[in-house]
MIVO-208090 format. One record per atom (N, C-alpha, C): residue in three letters; z, x, y. Coordinates in steps of 0.2 Angstrom, whole numbers, plus 5000, padded with zeros to 4 digits. Layout:
AlaZXY...
END
This chain:
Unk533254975709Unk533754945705Unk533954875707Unk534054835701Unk534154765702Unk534954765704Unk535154705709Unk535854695713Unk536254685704Unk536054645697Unk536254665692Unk536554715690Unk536254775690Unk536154825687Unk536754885690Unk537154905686Unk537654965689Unk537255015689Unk537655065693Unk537155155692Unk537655165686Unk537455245685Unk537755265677Unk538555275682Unk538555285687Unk539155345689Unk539755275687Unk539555215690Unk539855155690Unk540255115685Unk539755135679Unk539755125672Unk540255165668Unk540255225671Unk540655295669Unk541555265673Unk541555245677Unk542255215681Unk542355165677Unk542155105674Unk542355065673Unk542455075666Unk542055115664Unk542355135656Unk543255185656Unk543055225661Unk543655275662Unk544255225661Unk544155175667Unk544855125668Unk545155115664Unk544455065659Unk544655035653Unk545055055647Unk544655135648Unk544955155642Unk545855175643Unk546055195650Unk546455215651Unk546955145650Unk546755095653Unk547155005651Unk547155015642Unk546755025638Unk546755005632Unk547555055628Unk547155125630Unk547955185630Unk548455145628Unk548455115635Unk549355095637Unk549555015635Unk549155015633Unk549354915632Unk549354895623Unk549954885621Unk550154875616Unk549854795613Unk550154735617Unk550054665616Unk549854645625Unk549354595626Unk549154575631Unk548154565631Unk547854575637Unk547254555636Unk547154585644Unk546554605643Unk546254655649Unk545654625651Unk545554575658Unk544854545658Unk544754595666Unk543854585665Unk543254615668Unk543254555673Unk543254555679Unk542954525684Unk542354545687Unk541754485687Unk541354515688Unk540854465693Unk540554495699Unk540354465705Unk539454515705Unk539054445707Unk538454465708Unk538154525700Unk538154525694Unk538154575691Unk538454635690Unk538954655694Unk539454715696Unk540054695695Unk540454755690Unk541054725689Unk541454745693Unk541954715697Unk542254705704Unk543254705703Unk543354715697Unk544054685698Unk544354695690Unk544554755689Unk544754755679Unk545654705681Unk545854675675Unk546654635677Unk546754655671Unk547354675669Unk547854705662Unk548554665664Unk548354595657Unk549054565658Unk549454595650Unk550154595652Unk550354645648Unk550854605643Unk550954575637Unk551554535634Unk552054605631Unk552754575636Unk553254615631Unk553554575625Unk553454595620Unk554154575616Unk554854585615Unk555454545614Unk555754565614Unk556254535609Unk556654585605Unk556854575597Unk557454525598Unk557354485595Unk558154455593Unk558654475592Unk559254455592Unk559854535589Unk560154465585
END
């Protein structure tokens, strides 16, 4: 296996996160960090809004 290339079980984590970040986050942006072809570091920045009164 290429240092590129994830194993599935890897792949299977990285989706799991993701999907659980995506659940929970209304307004914001979720970026993948990624080193050597492996991704190394998911960030979930979150924008709250809040209402005028």
């Amino acid at each position: 296996m290429e240092a590129s290339q994830l194993a599935k079980s890897e792949w299977e984590d990285v989706v799991t996160h993701l999907e659980r970040m995506l659940q929970s986050i209304k307004f914001g942006s979720i970026t993948l960090v990624v080193q050597d072809g492996k991704v190394i570091q998911i960030e979930k920045n979150e924008k709250v809004r809040l209402q005028k009164k």
